[in-house]
Biopython code that builds the backbone (N, CA, C, O; Angstrom):
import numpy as np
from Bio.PDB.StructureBuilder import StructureBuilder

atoms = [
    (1, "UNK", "N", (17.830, -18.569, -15.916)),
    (1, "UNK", "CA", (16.732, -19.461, -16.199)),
    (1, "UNK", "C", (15.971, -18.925, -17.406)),
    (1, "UNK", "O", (15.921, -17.723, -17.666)),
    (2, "UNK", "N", (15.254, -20.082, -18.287)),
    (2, "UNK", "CA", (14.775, -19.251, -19.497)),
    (2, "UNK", "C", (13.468, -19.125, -19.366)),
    (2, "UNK", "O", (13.096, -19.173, -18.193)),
    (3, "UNK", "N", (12.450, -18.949, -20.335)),
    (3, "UNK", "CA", (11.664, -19.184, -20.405)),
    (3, "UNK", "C", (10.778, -20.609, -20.475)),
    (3, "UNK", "O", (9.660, -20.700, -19.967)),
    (4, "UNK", "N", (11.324, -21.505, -21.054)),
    (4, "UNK", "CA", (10.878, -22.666, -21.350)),
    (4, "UNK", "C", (11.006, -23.504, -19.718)),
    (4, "UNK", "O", (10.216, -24.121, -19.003)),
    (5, "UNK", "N", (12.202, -23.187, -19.652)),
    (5, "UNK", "CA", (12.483, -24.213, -17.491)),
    (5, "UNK", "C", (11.849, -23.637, -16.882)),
    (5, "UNK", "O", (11.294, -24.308, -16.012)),
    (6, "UNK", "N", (11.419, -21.769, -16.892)),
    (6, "UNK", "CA", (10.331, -21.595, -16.494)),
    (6, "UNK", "C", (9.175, -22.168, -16.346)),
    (6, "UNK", "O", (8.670, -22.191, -15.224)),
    (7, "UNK", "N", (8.518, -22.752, -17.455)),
    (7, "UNK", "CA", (7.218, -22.719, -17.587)),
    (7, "UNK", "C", (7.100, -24.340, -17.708)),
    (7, "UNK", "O", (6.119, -25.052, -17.492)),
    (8, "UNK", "N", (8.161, -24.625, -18.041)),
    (8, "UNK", "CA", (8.135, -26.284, -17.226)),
    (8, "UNK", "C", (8.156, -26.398, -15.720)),
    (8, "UNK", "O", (7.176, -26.981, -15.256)),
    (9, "UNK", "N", (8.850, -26.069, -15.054)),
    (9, "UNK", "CA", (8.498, -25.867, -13.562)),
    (9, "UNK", "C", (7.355, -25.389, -12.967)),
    (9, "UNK", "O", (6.867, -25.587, -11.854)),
    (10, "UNK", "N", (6.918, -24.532, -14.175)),
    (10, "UNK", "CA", (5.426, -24.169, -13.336)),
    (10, "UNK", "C", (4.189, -25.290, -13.691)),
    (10, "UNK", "O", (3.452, -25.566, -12.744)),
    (11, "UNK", "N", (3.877, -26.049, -15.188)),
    (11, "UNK", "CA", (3.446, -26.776, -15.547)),
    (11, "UNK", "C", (3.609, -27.869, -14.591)),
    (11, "UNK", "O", (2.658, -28.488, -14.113)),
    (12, "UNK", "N", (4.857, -28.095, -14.319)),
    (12, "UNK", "CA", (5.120, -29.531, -13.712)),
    (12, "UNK", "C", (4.407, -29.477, -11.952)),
    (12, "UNK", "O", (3.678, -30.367, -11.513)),
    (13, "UNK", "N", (4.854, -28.154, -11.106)),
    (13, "UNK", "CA", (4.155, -28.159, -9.905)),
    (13, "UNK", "C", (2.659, -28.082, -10.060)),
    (13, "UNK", "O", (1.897, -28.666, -9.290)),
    (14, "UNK", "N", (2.121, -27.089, -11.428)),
    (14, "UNK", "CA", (0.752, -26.707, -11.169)),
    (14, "UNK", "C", (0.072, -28.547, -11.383)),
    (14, "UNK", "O", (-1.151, -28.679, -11.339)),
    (15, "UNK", "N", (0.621, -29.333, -11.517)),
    (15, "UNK", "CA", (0.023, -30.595, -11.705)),
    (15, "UNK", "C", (-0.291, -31.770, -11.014)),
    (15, "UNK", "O", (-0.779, -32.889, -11.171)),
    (16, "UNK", "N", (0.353, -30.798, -9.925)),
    (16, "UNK", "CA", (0.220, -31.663, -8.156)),
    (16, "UNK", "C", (-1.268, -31.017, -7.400)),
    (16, "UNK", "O", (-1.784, -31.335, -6.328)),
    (17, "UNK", "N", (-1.657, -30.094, -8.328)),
    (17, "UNK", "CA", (-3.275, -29.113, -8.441)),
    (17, "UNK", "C", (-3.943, -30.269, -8.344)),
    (17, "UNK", "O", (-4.552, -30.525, -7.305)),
    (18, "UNK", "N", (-3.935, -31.052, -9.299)),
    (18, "UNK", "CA", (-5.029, -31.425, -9.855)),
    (18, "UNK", "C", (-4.805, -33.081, -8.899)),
    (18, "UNK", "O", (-5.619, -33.765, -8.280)),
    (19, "UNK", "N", (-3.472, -33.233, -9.137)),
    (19, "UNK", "CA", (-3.228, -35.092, -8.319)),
    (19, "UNK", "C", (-3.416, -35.320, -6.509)),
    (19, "UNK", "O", (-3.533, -36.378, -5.890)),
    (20, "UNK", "N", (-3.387, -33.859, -5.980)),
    (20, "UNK", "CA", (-3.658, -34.113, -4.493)),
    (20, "UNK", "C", (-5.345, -33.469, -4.403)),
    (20, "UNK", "O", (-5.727, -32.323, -4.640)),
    (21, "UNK", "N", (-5.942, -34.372, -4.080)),
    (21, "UNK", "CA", (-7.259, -33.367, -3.588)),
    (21, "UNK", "C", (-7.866, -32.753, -3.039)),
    (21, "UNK", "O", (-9.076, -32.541, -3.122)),
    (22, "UNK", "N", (-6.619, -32.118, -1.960)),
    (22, "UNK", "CA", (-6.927, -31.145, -0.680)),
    (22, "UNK", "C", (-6.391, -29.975, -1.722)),
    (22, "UNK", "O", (-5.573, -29.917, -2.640)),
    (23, "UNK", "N", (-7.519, -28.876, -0.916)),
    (23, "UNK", "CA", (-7.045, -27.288, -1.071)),
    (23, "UNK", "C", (-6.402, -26.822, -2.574)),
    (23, "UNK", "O", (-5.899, -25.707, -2.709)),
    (24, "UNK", "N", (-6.483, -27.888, -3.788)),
    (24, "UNK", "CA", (-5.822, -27.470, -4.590)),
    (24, "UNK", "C", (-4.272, -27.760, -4.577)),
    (24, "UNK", "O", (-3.401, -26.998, -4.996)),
    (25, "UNK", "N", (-4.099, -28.977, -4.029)),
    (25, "UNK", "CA", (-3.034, -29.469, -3.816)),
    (25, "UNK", "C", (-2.153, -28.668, -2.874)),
    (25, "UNK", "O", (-0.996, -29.078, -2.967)),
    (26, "UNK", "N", (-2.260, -27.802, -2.110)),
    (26, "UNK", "CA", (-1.448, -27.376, -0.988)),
    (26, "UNK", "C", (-0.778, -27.988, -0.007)),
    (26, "UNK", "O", (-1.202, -28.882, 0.725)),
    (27, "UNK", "N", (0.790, -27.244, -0.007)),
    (27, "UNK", "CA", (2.019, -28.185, 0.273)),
    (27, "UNK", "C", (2.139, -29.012, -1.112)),
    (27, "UNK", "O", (2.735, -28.338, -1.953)),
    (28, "UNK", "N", (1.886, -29.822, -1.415)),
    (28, "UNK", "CA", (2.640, -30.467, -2.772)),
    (28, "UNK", "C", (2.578, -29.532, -3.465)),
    (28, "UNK", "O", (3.728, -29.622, -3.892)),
    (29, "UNK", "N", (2.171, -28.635, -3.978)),
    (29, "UNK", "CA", (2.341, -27.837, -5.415)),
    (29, "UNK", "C", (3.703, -26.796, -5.012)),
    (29, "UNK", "O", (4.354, -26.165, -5.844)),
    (30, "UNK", "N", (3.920, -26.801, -3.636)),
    (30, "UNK", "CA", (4.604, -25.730, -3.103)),
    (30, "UNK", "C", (6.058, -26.798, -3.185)),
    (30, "UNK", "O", (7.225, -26.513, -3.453)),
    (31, "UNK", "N", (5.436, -28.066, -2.846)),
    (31, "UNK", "CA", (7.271, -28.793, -2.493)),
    (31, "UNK", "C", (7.682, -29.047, -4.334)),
    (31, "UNK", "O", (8.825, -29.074, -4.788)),
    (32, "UNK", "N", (6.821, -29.154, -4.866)),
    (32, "UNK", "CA", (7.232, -30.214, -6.140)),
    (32, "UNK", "C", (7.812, -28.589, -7.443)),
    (32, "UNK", "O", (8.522, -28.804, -8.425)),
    (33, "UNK", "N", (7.243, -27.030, -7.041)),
    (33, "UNK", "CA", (7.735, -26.203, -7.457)),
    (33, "UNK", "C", (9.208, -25.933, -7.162)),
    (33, "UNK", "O", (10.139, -25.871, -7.965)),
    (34, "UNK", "N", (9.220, -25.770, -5.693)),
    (34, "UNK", "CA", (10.637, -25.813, -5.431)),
    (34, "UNK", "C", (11.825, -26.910, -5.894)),
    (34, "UNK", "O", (13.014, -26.829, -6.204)),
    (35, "UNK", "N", (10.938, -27.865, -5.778)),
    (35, "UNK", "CA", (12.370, -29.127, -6.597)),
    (35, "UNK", "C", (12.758, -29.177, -7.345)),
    (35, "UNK", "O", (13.802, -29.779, -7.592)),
    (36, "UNK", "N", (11.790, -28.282, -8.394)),
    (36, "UNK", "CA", (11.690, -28.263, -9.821)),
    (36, "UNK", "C", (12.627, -27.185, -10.090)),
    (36, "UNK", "O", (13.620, -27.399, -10.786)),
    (37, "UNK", "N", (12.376, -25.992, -9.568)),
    (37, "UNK", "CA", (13.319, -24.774, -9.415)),
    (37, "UNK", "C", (14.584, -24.755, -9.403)),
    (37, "UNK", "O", (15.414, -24.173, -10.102)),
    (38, "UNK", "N", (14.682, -25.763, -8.149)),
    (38, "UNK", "CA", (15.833, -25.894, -7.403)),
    (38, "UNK", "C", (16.822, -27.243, -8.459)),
    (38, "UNK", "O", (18.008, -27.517, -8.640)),
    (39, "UNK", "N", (15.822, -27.637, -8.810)),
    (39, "UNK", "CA", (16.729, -28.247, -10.099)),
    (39, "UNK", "C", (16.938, -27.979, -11.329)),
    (39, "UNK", "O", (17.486, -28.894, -11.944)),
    (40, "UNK", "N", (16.714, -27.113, -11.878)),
    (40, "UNK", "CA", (16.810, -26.427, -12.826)),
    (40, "UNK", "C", (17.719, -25.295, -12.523)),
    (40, "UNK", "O", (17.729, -24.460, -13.428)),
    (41, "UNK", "N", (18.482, -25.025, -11.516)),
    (41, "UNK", "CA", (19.764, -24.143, -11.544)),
    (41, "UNK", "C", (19.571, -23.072, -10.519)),
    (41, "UNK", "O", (20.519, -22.372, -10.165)),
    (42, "UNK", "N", (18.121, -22.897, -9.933)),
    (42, "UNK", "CA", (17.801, -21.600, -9.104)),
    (42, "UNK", "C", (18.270, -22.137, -7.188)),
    (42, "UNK", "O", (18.133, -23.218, -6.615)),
    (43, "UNK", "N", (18.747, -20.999, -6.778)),
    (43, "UNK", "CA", (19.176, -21.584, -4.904)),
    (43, "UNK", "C", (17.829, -21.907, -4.686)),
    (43, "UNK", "O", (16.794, -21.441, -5.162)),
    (44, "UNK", "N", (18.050, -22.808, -3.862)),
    (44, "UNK", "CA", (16.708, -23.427, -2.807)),
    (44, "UNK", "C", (15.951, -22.018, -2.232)),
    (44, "UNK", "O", (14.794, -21.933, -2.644)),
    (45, "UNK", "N", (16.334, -21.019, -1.454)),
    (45, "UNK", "CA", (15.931, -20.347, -1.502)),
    (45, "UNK", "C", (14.807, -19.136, -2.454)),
    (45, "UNK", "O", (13.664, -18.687, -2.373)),
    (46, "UNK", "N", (15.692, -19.053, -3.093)),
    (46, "UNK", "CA", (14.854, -17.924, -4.359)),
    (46, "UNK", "C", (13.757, -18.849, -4.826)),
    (46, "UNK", "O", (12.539, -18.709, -4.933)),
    (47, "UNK", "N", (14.573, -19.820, -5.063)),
    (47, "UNK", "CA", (12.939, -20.982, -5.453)),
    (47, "UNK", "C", (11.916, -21.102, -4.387)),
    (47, "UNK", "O", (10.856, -21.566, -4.805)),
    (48, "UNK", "N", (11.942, -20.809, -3.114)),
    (48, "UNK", "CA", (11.150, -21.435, -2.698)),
    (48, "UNK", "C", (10.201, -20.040, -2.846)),
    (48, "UNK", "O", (9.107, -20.131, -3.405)),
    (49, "UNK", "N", (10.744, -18.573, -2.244)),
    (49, "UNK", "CA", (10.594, -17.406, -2.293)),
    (49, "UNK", "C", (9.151, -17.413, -3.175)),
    (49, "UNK", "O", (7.973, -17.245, -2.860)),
    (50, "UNK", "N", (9.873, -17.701, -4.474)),
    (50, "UNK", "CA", (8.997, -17.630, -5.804)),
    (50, "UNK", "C", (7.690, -18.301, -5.950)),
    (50, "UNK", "O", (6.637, -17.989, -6.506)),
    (51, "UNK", "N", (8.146, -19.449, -5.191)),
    (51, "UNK", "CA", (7.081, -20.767, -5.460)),
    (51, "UNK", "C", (5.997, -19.971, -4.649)),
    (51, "UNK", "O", (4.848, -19.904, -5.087)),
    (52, "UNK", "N", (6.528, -19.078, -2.904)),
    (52, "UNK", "CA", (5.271, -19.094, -2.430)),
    (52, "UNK", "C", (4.625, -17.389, -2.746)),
    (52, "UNK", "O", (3.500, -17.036, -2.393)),
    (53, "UNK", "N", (5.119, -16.946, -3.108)),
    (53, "UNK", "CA", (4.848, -15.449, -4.170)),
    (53, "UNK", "C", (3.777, -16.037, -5.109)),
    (53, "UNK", "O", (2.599, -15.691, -5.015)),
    (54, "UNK", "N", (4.168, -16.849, -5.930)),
    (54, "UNK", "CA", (3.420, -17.660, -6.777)),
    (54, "UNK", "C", (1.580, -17.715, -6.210)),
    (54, "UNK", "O", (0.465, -17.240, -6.425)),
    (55, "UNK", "N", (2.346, -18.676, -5.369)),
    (55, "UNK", "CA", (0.755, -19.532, -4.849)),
    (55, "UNK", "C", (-0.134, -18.166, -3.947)),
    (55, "UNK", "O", (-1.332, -17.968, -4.148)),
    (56, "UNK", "N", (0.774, -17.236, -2.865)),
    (56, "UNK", "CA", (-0.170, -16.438, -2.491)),
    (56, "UNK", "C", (-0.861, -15.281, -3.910)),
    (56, "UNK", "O", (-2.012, -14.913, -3.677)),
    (57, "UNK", "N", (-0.363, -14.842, -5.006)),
    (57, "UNK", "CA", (-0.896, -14.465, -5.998)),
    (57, "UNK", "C", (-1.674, -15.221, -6.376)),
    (57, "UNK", "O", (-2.827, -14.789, -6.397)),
    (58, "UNK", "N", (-1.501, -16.392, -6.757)),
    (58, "UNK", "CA", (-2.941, -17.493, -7.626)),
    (58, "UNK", "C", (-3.871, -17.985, -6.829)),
    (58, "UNK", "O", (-5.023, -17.961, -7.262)),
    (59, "UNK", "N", (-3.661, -18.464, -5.684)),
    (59, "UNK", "CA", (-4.463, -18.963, -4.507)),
    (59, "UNK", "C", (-5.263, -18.639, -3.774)),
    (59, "UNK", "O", (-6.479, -18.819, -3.714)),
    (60, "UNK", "N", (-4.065, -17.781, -2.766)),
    (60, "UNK", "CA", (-4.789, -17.385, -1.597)),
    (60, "UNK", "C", (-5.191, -16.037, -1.792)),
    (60, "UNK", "O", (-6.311, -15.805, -1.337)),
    (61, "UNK", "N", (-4.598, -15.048, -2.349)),
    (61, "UNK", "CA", (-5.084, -13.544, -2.537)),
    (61, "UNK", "C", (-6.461, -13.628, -3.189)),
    (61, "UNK", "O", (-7.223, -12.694, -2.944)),
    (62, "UNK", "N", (-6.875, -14.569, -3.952)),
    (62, "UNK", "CA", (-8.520, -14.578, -4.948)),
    (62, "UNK", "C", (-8.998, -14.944, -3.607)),
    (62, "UNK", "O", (-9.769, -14.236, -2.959)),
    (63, "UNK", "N", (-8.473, -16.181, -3.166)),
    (63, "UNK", "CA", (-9.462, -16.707, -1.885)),
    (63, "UNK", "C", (-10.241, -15.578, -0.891)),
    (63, "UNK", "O", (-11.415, -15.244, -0.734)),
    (64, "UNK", "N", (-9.116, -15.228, -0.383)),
    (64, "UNK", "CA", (-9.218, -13.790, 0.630)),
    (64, "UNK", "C", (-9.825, -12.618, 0.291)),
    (64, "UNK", "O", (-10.341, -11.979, 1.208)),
    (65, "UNK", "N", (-9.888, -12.131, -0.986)),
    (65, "UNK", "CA", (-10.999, -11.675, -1.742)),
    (65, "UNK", "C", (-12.081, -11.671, -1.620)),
    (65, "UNK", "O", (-12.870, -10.967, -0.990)),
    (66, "UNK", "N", (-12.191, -12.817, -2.494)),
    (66, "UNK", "CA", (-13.631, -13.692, -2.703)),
    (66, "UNK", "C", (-14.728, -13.566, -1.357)),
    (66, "UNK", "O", (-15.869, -13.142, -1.172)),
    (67, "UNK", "N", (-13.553, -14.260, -0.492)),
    (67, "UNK", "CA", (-14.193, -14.119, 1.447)),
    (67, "UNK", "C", (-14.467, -13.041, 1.944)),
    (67, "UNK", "O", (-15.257, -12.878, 2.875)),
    (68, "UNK", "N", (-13.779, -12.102, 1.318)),
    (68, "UNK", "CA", (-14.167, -10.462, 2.005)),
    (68, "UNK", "C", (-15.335, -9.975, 0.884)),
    (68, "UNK", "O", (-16.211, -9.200, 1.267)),
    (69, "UNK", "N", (-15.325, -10.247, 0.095)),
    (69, "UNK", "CA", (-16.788, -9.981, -0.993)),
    (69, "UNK", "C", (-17.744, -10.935, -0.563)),
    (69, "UNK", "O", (-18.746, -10.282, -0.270)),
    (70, "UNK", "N", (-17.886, -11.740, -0.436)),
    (70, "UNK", "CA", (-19.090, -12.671, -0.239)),
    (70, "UNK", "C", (-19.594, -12.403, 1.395)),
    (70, "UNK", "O", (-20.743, -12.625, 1.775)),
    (71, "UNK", "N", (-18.354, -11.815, 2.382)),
    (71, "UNK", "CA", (-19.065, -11.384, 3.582)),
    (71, "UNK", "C", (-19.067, -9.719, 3.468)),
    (71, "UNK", "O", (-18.446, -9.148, 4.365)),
    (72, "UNK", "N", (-19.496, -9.154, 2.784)),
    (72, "UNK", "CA", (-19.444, -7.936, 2.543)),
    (72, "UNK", "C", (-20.851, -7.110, 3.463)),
    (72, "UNK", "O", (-20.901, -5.948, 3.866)),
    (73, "UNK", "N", (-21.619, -7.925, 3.550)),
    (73, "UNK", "CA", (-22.901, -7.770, 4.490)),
    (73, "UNK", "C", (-22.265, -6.921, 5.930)),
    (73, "UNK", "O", (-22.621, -5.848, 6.418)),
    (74, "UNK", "N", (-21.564, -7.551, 6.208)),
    (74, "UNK", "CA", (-20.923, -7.126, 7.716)),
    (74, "UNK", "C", (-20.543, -5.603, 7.636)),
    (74, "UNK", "O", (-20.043, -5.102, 6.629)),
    (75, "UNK", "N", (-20.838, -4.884, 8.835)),
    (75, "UNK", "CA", (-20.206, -3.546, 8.773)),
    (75, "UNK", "C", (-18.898, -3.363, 8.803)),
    (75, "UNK", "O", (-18.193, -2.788, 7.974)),
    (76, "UNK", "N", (-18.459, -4.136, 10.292)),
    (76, "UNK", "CA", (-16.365, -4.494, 9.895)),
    (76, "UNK", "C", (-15.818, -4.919, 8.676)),
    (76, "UNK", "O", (-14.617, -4.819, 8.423)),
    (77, "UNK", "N", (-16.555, -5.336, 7.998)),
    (77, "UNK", "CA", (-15.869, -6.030, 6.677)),
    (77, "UNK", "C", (-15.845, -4.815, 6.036)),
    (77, "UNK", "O", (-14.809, -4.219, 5.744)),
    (78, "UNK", "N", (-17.114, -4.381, 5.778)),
    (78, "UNK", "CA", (-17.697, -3.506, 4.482)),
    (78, "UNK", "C", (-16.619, -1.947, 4.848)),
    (78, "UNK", "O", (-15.847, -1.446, 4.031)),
    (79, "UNK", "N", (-16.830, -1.512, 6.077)),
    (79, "UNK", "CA", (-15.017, -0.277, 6.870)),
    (79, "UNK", "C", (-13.769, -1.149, 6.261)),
    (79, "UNK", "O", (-12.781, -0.440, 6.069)),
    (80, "UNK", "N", (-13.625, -2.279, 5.977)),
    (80, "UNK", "CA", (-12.379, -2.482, 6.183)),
    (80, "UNK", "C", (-12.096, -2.104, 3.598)),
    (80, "UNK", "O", (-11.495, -1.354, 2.829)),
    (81, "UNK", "N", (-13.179, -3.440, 3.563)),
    (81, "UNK", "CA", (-13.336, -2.886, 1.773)),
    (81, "UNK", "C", (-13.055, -1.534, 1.291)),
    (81, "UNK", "O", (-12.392, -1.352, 0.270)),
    (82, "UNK", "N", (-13.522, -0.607, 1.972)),
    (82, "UNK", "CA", (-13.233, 0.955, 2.182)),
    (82, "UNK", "C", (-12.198, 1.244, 2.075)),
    (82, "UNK", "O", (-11.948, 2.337, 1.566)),
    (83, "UNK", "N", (-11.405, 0.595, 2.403)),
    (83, "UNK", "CA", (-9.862, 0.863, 2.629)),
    (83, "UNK", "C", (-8.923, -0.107, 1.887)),
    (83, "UNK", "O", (-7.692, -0.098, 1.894)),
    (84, "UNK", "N", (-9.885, -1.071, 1.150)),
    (84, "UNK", "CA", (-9.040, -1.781, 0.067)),
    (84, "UNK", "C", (-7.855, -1.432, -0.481)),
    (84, "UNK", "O", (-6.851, -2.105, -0.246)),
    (85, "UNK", "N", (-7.818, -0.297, -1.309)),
    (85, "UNK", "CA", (-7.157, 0.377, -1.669)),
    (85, "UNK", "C", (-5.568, 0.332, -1.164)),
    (85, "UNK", "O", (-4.529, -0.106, -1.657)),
    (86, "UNK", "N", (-5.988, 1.147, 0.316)),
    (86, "UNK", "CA", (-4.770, 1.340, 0.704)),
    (86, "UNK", "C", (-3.761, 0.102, 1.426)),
    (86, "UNK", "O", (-2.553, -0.112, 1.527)),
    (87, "UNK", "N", (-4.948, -0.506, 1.822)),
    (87, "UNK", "CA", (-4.334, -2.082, 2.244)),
    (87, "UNK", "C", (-3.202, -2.917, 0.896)),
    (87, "UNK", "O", (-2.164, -3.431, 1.313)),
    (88, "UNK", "N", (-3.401, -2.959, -0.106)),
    (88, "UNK", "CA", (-3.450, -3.125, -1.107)),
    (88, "UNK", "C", (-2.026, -2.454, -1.594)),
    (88, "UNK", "O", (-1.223, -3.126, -2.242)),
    (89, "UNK", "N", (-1.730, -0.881, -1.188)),
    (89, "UNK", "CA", (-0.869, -0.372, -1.529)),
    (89, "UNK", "C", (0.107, -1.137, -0.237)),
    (89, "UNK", "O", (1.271, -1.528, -0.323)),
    (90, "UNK", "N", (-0.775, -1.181, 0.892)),
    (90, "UNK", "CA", (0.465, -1.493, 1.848)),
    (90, "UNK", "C", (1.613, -2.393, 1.892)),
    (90, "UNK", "O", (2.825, -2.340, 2.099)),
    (91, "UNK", "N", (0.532, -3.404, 1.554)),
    (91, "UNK", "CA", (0.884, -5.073, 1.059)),
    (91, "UNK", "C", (2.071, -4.607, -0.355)),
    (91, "UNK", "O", (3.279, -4.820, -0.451)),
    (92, "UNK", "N", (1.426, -4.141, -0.992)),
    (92, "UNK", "CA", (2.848, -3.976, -2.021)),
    (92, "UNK", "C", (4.396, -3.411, -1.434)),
    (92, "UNK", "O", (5.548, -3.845, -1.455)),
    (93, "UNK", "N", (3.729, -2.236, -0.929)),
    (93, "UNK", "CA", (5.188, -2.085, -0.465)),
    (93, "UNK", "C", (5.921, -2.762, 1.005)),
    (93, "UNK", "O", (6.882, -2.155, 1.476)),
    (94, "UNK", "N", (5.522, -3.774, 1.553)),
    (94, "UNK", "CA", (6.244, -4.764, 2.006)),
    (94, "UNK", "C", (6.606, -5.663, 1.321)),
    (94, "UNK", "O", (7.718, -6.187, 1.257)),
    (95, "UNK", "N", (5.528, -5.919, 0.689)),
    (95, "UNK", "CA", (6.323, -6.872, -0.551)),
    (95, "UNK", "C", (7.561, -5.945, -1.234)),
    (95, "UNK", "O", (8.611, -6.422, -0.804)),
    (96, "UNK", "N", (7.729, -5.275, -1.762)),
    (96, "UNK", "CA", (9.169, -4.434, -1.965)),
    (96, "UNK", "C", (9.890, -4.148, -1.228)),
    (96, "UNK", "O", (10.881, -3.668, -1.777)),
    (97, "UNK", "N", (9.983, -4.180, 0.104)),
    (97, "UNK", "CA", (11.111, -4.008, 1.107)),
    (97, "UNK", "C", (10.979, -5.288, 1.514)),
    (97, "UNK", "O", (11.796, -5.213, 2.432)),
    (98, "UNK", "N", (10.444, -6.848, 1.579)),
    (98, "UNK", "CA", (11.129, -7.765, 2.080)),
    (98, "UNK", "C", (11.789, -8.064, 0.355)),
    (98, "UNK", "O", (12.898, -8.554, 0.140)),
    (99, "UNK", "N", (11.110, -7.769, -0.385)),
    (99, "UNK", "CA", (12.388, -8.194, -1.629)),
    (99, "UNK", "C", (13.654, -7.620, -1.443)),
    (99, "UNK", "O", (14.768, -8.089, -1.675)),
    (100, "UNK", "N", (13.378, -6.742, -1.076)),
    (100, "UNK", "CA", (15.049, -6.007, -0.988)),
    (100, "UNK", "C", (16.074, -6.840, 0.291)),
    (100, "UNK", "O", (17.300, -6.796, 0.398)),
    (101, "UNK", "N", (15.479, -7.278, 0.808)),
    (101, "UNK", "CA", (16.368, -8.267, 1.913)),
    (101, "UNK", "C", (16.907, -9.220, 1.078)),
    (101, "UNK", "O", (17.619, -10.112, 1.538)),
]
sb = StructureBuilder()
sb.init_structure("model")
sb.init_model(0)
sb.init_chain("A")
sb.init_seg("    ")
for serial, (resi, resn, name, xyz) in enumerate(atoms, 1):
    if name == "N":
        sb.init_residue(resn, " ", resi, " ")
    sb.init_atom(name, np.array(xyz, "f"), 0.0, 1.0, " ", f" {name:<3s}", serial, name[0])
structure = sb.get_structure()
Protein backbone atom coordinates (compact mmCIF):
# COMPACT_ATOMS: atom_id res chain seq x y z
CA UNK A 1 0.00 0.00 0.00
CA UNK A 2 1.42 3.49 -0.74
CA UNK A 3 1.24 6.45 0.58
CA UNK A 4 -1.35 8.21 -1.39
CA UNK A 5 -4.24 4.86 -0.81
CA UNK A 6 -3.06 5.50 2.46
CA UNK A 7 -4.13 8.76 3.03
CA UNK A 8 -7.07 8.42 0.81
CA UNK A 9 -8.51 5.84 3.04
CA UNK A 10 -7.91 7.81 5.89
CA UNK A 11 -9.39 11.12 4.33
CA UNK A 12 -12.24 9.15 2.99
CA UNK A 13 -13.26 7.36 6.60
CA UNK A 14 -12.17 10.53 8.61
CA UNK A 15 -15.29 12.06 6.65
CA UNK A 16 -17.94 9.92 8.12
CA UNK A 17 -16.46 12.39 11.36
CA UNK A 18 -18.05 14.99 10.31
CA UNK A 19 -21.48 13.26 8.23
CA UNK A 20 -22.71 11.10 11.33
CA UNK A 21 -23.36 13.23 14.40
CA UNK A 22 -22.93 10.83 17.15
CA UNK A 23 -19.55 10.53 19.04
CA UNK A 24 -17.63 11.75 16.08
CA UNK A 25 -19.06 9.45 13.84
CA UNK A 26 -18.41 6.15 15.74
CA UNK A 27 -18.95 2.82 14.03
CA UNK A 28 -19.15 4.57 10.60
CA UNK A 29 -15.68 5.98 10.57
CA UNK A 30 -14.61 2.47 11.77
CA UNK A 31 -16.86 0.53 8.94
CA UNK A 32 -16.19 3.01 5.98
CA UNK A 33 -12.08 2.77 7.02
CA UNK A 34 -12.13 -0.78 6.75
CA UNK A 35 -13.90 -0.87 3.26
CA UNK A 36 -11.69 1.48 2.16
CA UNK A 37 -8.64 -0.61 3.30
CA UNK A 38 -10.03 -3.60 2.45
CA UNK A 39 -10.41 -2.27 -0.97
CA UNK A 40 -7.49 -0.97 -1.71
CA UNK A 41 -5.58 -4.42 -1.45
CA UNK A 42 -5.16 -4.80 2.54
CA UNK A 43 -6.98 -8.42 4.29
CA UNK A 44 -10.13 -7.48 6.04
CA UNK A 45 -8.41 -8.18 8.93
CA UNK A 46 -5.18 -6.00 9.12
CA UNK A 47 -7.60 -3.35 7.96
CA UNK A 48 -9.78 -3.56 10.44
CA UNK A 49 -6.76 -4.04 13.16
CA UNK A 50 -5.52 -0.63 11.85
CA UNK A 51 -8.73 1.17 11.52
CA UNK A 52 -9.29 0.45 15.32
CA UNK A 53 -5.47 1.24 16.45
CA UNK A 54 -6.30 4.30 14.53
CA UNK A 55 -9.43 5.50 16.27
CA UNK A 56 -8.27 4.28 19.90
CA UNK A 57 -5.01 6.65 19.25
CA UNK A 58 -7.15 9.73 17.85
CA UNK A 59 -10.31 9.25 19.86
CA UNK A 60 -10.55 7.47 22.66
CA UNK A 61 -6.95 7.65 24.31
CA UNK A 62 -7.35 11.95 24.32
CA UNK A 63 -10.89 11.17 25.60
CA UNK A 64 -9.70 8.97 28.54
CA UNK A 65 -7.13 11.45 29.27
CA UNK A 66 -8.91 14.41 29.16
CA UNK A 67 -11.50 12.39 31.79
CA UNK A 68 -8.75 11.42 34.06
CA UNK A 69 -7.41 15.21 34.04
CA UNK A 70 -10.54 16.97 34.42
CA UNK A 71 -11.41 14.42 37.41
CA UNK A 72 -8.11 14.78 38.84
CA UNK A 73 -9.74 16.25 42.15
CA UNK A 74 -10.40 12.64 43.29
CA UNK A 75 -7.81 10.86 45.41
CA UNK A 76 -8.31 7.35 43.33
CA UNK A 77 -7.83 9.17 40.26
CA UNK A 78 -5.02 11.51 41.35
CA UNK A 79 -2.96 7.45 42.94
CA UNK A 80 -3.85 6.18 39.80
CA UNK A 81 -2.15 9.68 37.46
CA UNK A 82 0.85 8.72 39.70
CA UNK A 83 1.31 5.84 37.93
CA UNK A 84 0.60 7.20 34.48
CA UNK A 85 3.70 6.44 33.47
CA UNK A 86 3.83 2.99 34.02
CA UNK A 87 0.30 2.27 32.87
CA UNK A 88 1.34 3.80 29.76
CA UNK A 89 4.42 1.60 29.45
CA UNK A 90 2.07 -1.31 30.12
CA UNK A 91 -0.41 -0.57 27.49
CA UNK A 92 2.51 -0.40 25.04
CA UNK A 93 3.81 -3.47 25.62
CA UNK A 94 0.57 -5.35 25.07
CA UNK A 95 0.14 -3.51 22.35
CA UNK A 96 3.52 -5.26 21.11
CA UNK A 97 2.74 -8.71 22.06
CA UNK A 98 -0.87 -8.70 20.64
CA UNK A 99 0.95 -7.35 17.41
CA UNK A 100 3.04 -10.16 17.40
CA UNK A 101 -0.02 -12.58 17.18
Amino acid sequence: MTLAEALIAYHGAYLFAFLIPFAQGSGAVELAGTSLLTALGLPAPTALAAVLLWRAHELWFPFLLGTALLMQREPVIRRALDRLPALLLLWSGIVGMVGLL
